[in-house]
N, C-alpha and C positions, 0 to 999 in steps of 0.2 A: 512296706509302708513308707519307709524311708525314699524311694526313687518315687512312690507319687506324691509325699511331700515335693521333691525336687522339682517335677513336670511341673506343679500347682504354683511352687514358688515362680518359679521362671516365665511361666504364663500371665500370670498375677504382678508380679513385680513393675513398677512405677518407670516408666522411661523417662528421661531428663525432657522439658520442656524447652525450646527453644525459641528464641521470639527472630523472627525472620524481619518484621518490620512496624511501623509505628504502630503502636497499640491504644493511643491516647491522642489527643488533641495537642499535647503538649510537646510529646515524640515529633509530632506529624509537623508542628511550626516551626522546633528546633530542626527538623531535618529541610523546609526550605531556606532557613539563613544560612546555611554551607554551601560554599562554593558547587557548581557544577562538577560534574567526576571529568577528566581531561579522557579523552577516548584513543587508548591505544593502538596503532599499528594495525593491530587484528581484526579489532573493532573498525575502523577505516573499511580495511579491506571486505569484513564481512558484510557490510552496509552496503557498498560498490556492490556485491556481487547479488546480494538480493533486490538491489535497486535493477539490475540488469536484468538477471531472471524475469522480474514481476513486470517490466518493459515487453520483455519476448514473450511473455503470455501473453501481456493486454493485446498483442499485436497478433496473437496466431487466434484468441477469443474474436475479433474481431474479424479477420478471416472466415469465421462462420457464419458471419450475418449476412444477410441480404444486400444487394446492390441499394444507394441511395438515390432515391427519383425523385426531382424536382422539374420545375420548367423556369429558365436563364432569359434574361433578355440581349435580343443583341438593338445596339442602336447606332442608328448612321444619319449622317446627313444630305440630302438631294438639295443643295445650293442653301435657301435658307430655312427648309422645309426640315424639321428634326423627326426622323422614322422610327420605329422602332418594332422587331417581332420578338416572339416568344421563343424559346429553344428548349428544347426538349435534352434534359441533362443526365448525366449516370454517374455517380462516384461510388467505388468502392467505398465502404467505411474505414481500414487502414490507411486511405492514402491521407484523410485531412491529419490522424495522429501523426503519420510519420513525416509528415513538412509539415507539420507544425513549427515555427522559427526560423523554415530555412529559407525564405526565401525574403 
């Protein structure tokens, strides 16, 4: 009787509640007057490296999609005469991400 006392106790018994984060309106106001948390070292680096990653995806997801078909114009001029035809265009959809700024 004694050991399923025990099992009954230990199943039963109350675990400490812990409060992880604001639980009130007042928690929640006092926690935006405090400074921002200064971001360590780690935190630097780990932000770099999932900014990286999430670049190398957008870039290989893109890669999967279809060519982009538009029609370009080109325009010239024959003396004062302003010309212009239509051009039949193709871009990859990775090339506009990855020049994007560089040029």
């Amino acid at each position: 009787m004694d050991s399923l006392f025990k099992i009954l106790k230990t199943f039963l018994s109350l675990k400490p509640v812990y409060k992880t984060g604001p639980n009130t309106l007042e928690e929640l106001l006092k926690q935006f007057d405090q400074p921002p948390k200064e971001k360590s070292e780690d935190d630097i680096i780990r932000d770099f490296l999932i900014r990286d990653n999430m670049a190398a995806l957008e870039v290989n997801m893109l890669k999967m999609d279809p060519p982009i078909k538009f029609n370009g114009t080109q325009i010239w001029y024959e003396g004062d005469v302003k010309c212009f035809d239509f051009v039949p265009c193709v871009v990859r959809p990775e090339v506009p991400y990855c020049s994007y700024g560089k040029n």
